[in-house]
mmCIF file of the N, C-alpha and C atoms, coordinates in Angstrom:
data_MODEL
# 
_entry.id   MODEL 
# 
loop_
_atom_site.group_PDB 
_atom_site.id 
_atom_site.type_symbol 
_atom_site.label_atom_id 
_atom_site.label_alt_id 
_atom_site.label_comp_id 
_atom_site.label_asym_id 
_atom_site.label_entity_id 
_atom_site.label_seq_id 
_atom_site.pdbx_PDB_ins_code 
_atom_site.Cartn_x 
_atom_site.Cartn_y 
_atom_site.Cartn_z 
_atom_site.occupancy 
_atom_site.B_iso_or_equiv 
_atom_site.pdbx_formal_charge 
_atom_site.auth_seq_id 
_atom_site.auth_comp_id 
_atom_site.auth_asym_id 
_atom_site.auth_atom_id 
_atom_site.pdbx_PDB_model_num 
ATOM 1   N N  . UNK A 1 1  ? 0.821   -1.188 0.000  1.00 0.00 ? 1  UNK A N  1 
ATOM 2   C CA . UNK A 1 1  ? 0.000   0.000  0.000  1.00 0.00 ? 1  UNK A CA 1 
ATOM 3   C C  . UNK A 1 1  ? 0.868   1.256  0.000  1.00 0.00 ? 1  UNK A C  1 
ATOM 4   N N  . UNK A 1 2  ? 2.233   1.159  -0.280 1.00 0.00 ? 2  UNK A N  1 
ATOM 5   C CA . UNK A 1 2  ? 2.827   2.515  -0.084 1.00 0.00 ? 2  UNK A CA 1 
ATOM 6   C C  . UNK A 1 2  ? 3.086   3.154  -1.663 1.00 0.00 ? 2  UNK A C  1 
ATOM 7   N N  . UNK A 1 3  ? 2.377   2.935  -2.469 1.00 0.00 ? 3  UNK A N  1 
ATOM 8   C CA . UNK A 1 3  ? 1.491   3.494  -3.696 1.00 0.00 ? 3  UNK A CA 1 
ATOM 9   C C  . UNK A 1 3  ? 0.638   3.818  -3.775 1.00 0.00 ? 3  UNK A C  1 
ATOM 10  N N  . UNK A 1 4  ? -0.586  4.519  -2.471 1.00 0.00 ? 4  UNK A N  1 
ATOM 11  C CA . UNK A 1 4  ? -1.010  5.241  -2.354 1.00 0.00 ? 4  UNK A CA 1 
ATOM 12  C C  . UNK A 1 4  ? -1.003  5.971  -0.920 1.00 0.00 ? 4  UNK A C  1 
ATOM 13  N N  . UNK A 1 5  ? 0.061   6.781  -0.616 1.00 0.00 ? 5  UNK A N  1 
ATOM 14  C CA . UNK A 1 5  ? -0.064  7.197  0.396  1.00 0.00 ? 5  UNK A CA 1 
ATOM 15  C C  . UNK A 1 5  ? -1.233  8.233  1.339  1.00 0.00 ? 5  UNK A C  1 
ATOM 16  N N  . UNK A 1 6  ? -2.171  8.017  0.707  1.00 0.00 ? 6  UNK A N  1 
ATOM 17  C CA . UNK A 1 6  ? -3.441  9.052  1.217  1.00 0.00 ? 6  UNK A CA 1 
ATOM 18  C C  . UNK A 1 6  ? -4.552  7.625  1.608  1.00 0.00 ? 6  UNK A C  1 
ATOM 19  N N  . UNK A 1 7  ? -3.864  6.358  0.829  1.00 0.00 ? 7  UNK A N  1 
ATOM 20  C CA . UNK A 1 7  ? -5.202  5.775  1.387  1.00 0.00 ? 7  UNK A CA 1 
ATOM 21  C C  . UNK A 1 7  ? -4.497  5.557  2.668  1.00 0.00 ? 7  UNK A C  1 
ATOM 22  N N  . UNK A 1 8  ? -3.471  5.018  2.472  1.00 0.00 ? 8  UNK A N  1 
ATOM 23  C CA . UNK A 1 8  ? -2.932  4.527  4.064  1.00 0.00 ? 8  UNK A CA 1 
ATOM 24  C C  . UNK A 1 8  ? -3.213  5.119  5.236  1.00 0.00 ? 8  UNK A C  1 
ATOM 25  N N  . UNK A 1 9  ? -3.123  6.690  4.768  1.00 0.00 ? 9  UNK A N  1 
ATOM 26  C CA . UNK A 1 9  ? -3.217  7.515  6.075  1.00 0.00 ? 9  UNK A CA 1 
ATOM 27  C C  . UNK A 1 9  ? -4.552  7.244  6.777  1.00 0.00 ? 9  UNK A C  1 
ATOM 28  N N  . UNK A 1 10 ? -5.702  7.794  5.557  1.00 0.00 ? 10 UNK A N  1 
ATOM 29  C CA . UNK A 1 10 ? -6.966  6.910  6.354  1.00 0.00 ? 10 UNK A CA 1 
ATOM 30  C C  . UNK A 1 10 ? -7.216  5.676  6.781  1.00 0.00 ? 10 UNK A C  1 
ATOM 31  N N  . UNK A 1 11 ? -6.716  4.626  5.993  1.00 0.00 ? 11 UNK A N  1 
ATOM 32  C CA . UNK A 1 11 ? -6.898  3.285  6.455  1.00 0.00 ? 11 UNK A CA 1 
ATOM 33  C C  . UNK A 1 11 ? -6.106  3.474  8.052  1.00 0.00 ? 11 UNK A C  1 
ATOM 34  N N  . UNK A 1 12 ? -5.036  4.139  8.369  1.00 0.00 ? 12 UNK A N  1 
ATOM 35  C CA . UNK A 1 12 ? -4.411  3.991  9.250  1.00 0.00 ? 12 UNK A CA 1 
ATOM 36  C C  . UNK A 1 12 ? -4.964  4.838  10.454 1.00 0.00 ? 12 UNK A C  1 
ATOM 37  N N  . UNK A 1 13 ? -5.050  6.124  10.080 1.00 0.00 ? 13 UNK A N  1 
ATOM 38  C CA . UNK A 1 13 ? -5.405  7.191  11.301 1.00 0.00 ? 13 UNK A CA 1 
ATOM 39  C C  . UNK A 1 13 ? -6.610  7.770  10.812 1.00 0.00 ? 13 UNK A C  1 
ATOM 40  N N  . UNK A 1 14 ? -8.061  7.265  10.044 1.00 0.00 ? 14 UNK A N  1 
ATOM 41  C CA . UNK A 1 14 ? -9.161  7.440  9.976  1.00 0.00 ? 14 UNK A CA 1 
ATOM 42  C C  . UNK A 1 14 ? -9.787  8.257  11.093 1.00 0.00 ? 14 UNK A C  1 
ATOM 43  N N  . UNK A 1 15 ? -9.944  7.192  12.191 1.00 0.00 ? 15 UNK A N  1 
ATOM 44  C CA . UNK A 1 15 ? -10.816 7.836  13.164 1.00 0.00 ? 15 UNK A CA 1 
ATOM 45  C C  . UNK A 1 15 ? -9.943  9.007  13.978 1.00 0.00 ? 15 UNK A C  1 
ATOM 46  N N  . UNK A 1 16 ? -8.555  9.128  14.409 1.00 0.00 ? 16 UNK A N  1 
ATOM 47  C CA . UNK A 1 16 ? -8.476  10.406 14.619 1.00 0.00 ? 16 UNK A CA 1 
ATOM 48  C C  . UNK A 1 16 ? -8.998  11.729 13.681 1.00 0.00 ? 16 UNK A C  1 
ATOM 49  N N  . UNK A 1 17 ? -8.844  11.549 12.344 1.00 0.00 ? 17 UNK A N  1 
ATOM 50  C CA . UNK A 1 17 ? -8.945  12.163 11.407 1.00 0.00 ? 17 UNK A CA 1 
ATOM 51  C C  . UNK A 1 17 ? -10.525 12.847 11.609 1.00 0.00 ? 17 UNK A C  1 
ATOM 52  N N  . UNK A 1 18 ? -11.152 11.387 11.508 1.00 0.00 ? 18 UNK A N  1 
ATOM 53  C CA . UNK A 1 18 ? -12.795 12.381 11.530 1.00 0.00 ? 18 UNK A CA 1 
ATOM 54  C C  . UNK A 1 18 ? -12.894 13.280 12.821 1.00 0.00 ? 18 UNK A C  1 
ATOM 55  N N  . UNK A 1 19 ? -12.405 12.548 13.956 1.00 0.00 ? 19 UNK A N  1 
ATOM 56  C CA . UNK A 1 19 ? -12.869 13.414 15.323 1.00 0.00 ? 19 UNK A CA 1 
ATOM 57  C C  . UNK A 1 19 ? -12.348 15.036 14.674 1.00 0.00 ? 19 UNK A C  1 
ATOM 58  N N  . UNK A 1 20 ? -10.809 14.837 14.521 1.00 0.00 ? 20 UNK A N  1 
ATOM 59  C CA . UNK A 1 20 ? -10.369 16.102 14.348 1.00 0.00 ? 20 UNK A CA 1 
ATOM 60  C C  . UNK A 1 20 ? -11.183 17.294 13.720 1.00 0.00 ? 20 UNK A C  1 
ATOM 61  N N  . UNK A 1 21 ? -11.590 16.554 12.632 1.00 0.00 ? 21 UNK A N  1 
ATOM 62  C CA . UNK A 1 21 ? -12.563 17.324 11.457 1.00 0.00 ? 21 UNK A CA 1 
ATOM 63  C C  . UNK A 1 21 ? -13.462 17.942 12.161 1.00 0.00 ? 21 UNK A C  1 
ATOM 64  N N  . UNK A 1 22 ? -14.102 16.663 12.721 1.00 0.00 ? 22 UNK A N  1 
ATOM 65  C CA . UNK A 1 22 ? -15.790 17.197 13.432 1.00 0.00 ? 22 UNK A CA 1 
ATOM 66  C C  . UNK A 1 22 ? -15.848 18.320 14.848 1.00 0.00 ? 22 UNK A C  1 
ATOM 67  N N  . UNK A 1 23 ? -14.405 17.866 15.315 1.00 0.00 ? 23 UNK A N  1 
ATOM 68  C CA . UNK A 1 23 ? -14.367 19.696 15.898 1.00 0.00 ? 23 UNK A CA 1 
ATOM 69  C C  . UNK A 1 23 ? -14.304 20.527 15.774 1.00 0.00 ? 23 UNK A C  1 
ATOM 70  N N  . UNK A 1 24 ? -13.939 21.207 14.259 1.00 0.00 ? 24 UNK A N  1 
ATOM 71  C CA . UNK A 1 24 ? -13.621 21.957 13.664 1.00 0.00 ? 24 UNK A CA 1 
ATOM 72  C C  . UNK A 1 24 ? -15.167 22.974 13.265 1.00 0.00 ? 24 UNK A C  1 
ATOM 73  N N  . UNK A 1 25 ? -16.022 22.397 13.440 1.00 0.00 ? 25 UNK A N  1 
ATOM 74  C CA . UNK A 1 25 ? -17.782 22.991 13.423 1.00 0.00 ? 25 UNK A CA 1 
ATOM 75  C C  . UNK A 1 25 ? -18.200 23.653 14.807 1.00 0.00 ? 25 UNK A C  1 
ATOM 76  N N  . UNK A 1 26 ? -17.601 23.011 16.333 1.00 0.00 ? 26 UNK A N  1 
ATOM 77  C CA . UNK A 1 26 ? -17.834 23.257 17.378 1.00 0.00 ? 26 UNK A CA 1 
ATOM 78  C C  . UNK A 1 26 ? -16.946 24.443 17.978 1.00 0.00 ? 26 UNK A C  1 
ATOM 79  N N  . UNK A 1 27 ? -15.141 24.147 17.415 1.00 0.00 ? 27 UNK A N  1 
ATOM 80  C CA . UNK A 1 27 ? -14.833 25.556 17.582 1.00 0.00 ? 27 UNK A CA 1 
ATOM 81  C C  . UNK A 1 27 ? -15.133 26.946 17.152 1.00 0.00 ? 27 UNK A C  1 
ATOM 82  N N  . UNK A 1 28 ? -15.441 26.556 16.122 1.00 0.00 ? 28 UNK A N  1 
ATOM 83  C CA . UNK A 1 28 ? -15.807 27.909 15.071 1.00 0.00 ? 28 UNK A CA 1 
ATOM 84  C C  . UNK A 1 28 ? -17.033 28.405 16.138 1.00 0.00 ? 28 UNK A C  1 
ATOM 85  N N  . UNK A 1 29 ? -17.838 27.448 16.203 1.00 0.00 ? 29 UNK A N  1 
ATOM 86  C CA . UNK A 1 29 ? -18.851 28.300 16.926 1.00 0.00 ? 29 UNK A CA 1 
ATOM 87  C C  . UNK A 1 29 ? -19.247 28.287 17.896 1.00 0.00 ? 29 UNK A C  1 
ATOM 88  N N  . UNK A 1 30 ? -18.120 27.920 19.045 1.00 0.00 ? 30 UNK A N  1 
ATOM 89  C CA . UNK A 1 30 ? -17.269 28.777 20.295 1.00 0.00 ? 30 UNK A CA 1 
ATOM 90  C C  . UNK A 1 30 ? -16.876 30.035 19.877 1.00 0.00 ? 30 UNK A C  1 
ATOM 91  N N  . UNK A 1 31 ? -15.990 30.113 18.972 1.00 0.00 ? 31 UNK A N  1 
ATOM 92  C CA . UNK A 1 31 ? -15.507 31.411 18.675 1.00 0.00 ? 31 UNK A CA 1 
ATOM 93  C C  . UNK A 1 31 ? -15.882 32.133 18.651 1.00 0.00 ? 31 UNK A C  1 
ATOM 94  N N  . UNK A 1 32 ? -17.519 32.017 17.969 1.00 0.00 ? 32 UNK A N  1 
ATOM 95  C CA . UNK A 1 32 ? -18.216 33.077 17.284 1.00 0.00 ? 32 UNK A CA 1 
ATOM 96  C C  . UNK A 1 32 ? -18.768 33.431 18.500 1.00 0.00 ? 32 UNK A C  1 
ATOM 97  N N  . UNK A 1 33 ? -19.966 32.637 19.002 1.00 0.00 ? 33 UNK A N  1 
ATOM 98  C CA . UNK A 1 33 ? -20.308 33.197 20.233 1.00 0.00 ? 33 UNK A CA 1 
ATOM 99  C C  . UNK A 1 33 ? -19.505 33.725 21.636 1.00 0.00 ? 33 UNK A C  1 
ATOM 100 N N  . UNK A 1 34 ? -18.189 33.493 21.281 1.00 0.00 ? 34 UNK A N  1 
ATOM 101 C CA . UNK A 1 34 ? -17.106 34.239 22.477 1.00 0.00 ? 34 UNK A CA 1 
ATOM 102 C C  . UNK A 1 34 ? -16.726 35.629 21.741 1.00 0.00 ? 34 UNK A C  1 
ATOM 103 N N  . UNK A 1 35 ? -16.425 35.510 20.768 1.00 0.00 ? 35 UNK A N  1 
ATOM 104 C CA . UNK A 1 35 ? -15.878 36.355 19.576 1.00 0.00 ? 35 UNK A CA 1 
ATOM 105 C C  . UNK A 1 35 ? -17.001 37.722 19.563 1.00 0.00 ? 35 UNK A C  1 
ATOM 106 N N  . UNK A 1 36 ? -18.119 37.263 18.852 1.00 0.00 ? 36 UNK A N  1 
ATOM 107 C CA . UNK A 1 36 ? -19.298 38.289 19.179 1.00 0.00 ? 36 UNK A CA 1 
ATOM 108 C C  . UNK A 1 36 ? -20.496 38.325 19.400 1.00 0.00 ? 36 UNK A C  1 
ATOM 109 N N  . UNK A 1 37 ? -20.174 37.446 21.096 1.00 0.00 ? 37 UNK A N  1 
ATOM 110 C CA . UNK A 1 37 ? -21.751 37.687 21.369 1.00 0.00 ? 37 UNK A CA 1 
ATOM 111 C C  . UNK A 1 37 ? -22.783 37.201 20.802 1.00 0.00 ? 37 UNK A C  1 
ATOM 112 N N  . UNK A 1 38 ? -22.650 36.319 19.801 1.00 0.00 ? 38 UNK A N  1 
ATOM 113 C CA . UNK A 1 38 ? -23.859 35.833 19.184 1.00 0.00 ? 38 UNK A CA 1 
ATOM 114 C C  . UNK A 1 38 ? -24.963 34.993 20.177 1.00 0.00 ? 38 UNK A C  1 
ATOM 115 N N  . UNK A 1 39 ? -26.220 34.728 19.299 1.00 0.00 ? 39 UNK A N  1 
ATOM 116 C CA . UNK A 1 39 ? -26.923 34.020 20.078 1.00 0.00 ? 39 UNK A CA 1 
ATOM 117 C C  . UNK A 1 39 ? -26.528 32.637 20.567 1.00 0.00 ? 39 UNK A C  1 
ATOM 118 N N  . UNK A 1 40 ? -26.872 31.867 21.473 1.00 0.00 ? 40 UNK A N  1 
ATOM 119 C CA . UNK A 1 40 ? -26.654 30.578 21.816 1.00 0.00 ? 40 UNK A CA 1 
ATOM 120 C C  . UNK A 1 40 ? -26.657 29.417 21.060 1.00 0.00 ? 40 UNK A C  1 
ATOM 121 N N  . UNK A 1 41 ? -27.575 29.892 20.040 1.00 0.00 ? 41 UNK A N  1 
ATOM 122 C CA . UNK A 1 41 ? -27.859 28.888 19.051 1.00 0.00 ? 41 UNK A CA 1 
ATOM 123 C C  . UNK A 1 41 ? -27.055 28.260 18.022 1.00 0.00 ? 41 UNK A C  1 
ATOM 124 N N  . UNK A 1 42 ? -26.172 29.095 18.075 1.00 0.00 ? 42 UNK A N  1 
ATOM 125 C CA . UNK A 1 42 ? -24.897 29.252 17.221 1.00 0.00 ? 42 UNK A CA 1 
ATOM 126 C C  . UNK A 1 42 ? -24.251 28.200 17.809 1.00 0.00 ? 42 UNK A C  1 
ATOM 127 N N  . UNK A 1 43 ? -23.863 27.945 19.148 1.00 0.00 ? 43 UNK A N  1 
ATOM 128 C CA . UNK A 1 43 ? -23.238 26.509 19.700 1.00 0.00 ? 43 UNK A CA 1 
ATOM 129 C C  . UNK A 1 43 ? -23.987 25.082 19.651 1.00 0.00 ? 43 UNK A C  1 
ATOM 130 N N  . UNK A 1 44 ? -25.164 25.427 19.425 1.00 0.00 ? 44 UNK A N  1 
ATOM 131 C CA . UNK A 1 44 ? -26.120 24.282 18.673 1.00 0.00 ? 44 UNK A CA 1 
ATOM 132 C C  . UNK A 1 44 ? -25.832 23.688 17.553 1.00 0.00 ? 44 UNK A C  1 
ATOM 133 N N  . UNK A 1 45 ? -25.899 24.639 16.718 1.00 0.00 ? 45 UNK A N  1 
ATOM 134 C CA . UNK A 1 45 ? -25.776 24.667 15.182 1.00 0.00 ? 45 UNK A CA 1 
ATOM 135 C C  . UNK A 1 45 ? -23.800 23.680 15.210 1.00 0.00 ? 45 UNK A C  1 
ATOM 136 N N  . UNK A 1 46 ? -23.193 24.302 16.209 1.00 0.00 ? 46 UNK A N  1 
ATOM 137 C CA . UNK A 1 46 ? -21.770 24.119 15.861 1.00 0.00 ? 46 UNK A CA 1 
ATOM 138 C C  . UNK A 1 46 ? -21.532 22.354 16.062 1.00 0.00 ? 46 UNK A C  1 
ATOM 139 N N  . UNK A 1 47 ? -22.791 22.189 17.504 1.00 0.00 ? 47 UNK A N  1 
ATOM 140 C CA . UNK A 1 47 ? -22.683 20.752 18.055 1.00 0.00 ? 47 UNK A CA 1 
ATOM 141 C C  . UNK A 1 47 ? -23.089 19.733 16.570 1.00 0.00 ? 47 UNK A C  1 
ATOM 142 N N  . UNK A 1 48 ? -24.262 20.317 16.466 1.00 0.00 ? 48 UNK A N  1 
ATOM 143 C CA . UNK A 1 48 ? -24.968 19.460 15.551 1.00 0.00 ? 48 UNK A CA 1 
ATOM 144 C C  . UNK A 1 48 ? -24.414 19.113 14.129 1.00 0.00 ? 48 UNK A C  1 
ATOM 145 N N  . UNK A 1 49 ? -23.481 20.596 13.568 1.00 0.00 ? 49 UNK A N  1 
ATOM 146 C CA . UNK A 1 49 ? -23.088 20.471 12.281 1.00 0.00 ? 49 UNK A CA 1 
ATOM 147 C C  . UNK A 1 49 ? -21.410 19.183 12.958 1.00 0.00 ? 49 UNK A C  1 
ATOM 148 N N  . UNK A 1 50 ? -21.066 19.416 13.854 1.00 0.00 ? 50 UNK A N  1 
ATOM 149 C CA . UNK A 1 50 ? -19.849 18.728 13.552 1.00 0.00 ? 50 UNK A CA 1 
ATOM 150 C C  . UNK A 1 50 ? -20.312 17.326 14.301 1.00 0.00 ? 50 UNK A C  1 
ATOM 151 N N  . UNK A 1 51 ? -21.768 17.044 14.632 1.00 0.00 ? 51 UNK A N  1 
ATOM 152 C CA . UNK A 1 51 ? -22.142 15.786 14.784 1.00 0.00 ? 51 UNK A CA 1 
ATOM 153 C C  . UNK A 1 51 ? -22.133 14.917 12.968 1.00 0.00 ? 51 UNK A C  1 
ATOM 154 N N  . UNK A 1 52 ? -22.741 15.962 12.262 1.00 0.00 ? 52 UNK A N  1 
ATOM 155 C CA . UNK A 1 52 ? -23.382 15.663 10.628 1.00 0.00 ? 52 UNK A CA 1 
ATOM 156 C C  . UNK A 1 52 ? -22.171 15.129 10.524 1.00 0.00 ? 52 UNK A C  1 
ATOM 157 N N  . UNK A 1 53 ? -20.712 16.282 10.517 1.00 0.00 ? 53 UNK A N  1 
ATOM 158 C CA . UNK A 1 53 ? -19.500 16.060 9.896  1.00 0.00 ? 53 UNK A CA 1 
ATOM 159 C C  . UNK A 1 53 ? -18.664 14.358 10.068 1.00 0.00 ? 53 UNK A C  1 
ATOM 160 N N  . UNK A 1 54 ? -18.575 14.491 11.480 1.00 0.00 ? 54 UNK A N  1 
ATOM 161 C CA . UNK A 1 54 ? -18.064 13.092 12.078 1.00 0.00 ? 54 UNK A CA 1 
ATOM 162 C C  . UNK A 1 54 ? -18.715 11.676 11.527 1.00 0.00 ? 54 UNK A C  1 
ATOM 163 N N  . UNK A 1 55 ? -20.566 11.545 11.751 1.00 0.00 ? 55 UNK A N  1 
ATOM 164 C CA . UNK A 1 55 ? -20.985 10.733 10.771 1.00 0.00 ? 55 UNK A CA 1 
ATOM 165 C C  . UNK A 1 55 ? -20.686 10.634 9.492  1.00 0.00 ? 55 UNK A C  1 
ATOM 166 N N  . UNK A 1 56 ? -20.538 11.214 8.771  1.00 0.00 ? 56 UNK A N  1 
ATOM 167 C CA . UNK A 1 56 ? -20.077 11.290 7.649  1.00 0.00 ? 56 UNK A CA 1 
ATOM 168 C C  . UNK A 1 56 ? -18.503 10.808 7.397  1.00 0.00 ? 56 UNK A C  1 
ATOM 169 N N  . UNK A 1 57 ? -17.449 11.793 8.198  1.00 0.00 ? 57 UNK A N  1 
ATOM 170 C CA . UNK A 1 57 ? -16.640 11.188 7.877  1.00 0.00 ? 57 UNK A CA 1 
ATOM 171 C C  . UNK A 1 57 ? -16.166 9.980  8.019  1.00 0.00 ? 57 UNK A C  1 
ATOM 172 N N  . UNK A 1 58 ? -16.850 9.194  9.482  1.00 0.00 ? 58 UNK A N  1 
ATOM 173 C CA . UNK A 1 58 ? -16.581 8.020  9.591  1.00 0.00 ? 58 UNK A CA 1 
ATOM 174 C C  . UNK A 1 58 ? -17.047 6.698  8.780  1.00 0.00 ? 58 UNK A C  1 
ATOM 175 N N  . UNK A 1 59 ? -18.156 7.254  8.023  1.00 0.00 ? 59 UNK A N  1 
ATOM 176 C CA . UNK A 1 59 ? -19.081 6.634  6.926  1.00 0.00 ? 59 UNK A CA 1 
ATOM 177 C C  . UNK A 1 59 ? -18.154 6.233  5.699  1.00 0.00 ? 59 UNK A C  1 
ATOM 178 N N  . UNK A 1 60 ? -17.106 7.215  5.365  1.00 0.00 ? 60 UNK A N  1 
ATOM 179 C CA . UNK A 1 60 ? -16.048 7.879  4.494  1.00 0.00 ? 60 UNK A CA 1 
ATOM 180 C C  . UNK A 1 60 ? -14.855 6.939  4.646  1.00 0.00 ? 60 UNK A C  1 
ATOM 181 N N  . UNK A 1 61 ? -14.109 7.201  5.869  1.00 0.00 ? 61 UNK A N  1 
ATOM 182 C CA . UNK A 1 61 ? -13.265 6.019  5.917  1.00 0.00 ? 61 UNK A CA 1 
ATOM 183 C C  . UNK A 1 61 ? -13.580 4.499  6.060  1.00 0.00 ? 61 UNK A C  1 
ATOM 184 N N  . UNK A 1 62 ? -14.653 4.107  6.615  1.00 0.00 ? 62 UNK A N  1 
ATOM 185 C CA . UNK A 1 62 ? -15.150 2.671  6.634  1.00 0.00 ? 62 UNK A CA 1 
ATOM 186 C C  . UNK A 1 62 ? -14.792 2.267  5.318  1.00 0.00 ? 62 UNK A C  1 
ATOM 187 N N  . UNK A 1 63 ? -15.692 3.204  4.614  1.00 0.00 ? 63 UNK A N  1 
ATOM 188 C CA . UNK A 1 63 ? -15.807 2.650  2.918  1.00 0.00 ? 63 UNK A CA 1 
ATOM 189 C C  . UNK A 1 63 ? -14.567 2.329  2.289  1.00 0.00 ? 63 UNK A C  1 
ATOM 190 N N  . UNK A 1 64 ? -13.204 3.513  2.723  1.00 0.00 ? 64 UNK A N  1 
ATOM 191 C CA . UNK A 1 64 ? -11.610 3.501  2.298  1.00 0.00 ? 64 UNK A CA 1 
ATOM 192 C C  . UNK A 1 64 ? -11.336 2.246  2.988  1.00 0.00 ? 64 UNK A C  1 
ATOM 193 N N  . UNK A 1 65 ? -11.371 1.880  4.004  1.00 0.00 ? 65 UNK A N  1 
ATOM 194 C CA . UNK A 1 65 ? -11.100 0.460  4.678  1.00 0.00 ? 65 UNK A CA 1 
ATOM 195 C C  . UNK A 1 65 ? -11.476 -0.793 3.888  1.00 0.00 ? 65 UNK A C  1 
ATOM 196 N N  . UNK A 1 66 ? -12.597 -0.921 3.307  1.00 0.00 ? 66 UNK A N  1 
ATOM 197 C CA . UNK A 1 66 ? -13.251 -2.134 2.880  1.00 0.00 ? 66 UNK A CA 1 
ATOM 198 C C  . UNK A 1 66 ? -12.663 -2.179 1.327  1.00 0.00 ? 66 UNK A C  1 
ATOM 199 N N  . UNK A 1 67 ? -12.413 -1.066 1.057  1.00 0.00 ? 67 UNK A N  1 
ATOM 200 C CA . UNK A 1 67 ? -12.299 -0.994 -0.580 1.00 0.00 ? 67 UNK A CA 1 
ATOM 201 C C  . UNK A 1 67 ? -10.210 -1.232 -0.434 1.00 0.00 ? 67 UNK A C  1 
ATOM 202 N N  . UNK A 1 68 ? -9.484  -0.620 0.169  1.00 0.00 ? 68 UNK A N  1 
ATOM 203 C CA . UNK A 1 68 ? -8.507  -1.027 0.362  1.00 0.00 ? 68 UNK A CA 1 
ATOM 204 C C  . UNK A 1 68 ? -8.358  -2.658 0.964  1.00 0.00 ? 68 UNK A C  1 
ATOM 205 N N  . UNK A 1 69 ? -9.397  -3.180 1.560  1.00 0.00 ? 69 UNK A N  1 
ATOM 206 C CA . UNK A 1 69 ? -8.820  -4.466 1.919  1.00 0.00 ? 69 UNK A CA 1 
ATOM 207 C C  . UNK A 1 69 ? -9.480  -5.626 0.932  1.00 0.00 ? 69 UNK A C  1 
ATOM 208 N N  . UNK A 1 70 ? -10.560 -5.028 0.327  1.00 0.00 ? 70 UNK A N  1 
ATOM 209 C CA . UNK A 1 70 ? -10.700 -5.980 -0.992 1.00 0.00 ? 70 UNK A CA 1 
ATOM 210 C C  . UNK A 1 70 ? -10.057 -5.440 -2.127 1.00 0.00 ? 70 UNK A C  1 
ATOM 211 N N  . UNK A 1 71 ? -9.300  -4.333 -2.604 1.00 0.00 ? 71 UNK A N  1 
ATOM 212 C CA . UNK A 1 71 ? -8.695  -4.049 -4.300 1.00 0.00 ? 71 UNK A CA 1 
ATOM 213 C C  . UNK A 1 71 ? -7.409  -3.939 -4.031 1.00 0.00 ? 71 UNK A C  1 
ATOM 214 N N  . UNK A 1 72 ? -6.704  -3.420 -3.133 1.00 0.00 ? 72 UNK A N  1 
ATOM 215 C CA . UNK A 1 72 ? -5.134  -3.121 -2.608 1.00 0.00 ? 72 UNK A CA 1 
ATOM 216 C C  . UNK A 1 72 ? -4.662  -4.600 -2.411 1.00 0.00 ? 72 UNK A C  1 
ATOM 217 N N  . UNK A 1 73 ? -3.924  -4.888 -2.977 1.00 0.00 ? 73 UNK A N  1 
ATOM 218 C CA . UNK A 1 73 ? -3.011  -6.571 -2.562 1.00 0.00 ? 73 UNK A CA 1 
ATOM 219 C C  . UNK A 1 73 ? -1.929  -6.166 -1.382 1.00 0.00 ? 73 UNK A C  1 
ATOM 220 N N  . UNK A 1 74 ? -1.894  -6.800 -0.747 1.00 0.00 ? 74 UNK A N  1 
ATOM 221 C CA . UNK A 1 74 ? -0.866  -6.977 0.613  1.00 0.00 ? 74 UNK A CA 1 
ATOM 222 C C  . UNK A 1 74 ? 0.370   -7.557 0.387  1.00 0.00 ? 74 UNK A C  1 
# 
């Protein structure tokens, strides 16, 4: 597998990868509502969008997993 080095990384460090991602919706909107005062809802929106994100991405690498361990030869 070291002919494609992007699958490896996911096959390898996937799930850090998504967490990382899916915080990336919750800080932003910490920020915003520390930043300016916005409404509360905004940390809702931040929970929920980087809930969407994480499902997803973990949906994302599963699929890189299964498809690397049935088409990639070892």
């Amino acid at each position: 597998m070291d002919q494609y080095p992007i699958i490896k990384l996911i096959v390898e460090r996937g799930n850090v990868l998504a967490v990382v991602v899916a915080l990336l919706p919750l800080c932003a909107a910490v920020a915003a509502v520390a930043g300016a005062a916005w409404h509360w809802l905004a940390l809702i929106a931040g929970v929920i969008g980087g809930l969407v994100v994480y499902v997803l991405l973990k949906s994302y690498v599963e699929l890189v997993r299964v498809m690397a361990d049935m088409l990639i030869p070892k």
